[in-house]
N, C-alpha and C positions, 0 to 999 in steps of 0.2 A: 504494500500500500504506500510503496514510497511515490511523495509530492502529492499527496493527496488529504484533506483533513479530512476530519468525520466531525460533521455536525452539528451542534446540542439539539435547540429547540426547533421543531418545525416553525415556518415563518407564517406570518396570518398574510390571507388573500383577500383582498376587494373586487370580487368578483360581483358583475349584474350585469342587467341590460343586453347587451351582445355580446360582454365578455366575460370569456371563462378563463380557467386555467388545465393546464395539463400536467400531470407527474406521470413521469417514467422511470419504473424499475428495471434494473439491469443485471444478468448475471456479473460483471463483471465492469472496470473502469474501460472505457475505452481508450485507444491513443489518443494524445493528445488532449482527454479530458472532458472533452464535449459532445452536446448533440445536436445534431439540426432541424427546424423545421420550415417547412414549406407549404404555402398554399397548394393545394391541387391541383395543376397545368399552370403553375405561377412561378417558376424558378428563381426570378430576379427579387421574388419578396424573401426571402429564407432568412431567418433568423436561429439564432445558437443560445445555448444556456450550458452552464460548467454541471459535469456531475458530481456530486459529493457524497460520501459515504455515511448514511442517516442511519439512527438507530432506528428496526422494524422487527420489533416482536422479538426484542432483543439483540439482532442481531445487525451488526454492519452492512450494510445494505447496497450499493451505490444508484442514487436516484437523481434524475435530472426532472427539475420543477421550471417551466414556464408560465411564469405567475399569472402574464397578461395576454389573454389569445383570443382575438373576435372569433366570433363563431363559426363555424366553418370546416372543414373535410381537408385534415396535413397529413401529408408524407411527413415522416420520423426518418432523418438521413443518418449515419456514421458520418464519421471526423473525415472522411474519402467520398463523402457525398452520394454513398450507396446506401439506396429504400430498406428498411428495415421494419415498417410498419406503419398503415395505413388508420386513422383516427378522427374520429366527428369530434368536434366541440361544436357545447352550447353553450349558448351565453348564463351568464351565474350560475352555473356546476362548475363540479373539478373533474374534468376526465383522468382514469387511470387505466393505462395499460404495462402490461409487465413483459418485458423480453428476456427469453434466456441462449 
């Protein structure tokens, strides 16, 4: 888990309206750290968040949180900009998907 912290508290969201947020679990830290997302047939809107290692259910976890995400249908890229999972958000939920 070198260069990487583990987390305390999870962070509070302002989630409504049109916007949600997303958390994704991860087997594992990717390179480089991060993950991407993207509107669906929208490449040039992609946005990234750091993964960090959260405690879940006791255990080390590595999760990436995209606090602020209008609603809508993202490709989940790798740090090499390859699909790793497909995802609806709505606005004021928190979507969660888990990859292993």
């Amino acid at each position: 888990m070198t260069g990487h912290h583990e987390a305390g508290d999870w962070p509070v969201l302002d989630v409504g309206g049109d916007v949600g947020a997303l958390i994704v679990h991860l087997a594992a830290v990717p390179a480089g750290g991060e993950l991407e997302a993207q509107p669906e047939g929208n490449a040039g809107a992609r946005f990234h968040t750091g993964v960090h290692l959260r405690r879940v259910a006791g255990l080390a976890t590595p999760v990436a949180l995209f606090p602020a995400v209008s609603r809508g249908r993202y490709q989940i890229l790798d740090g090499a900009g390859l699909p790793l999972a497909t995802v609806e958000v709505a606005g004021g939920e928190v979507a969660t998907i888990i990859l292993s």
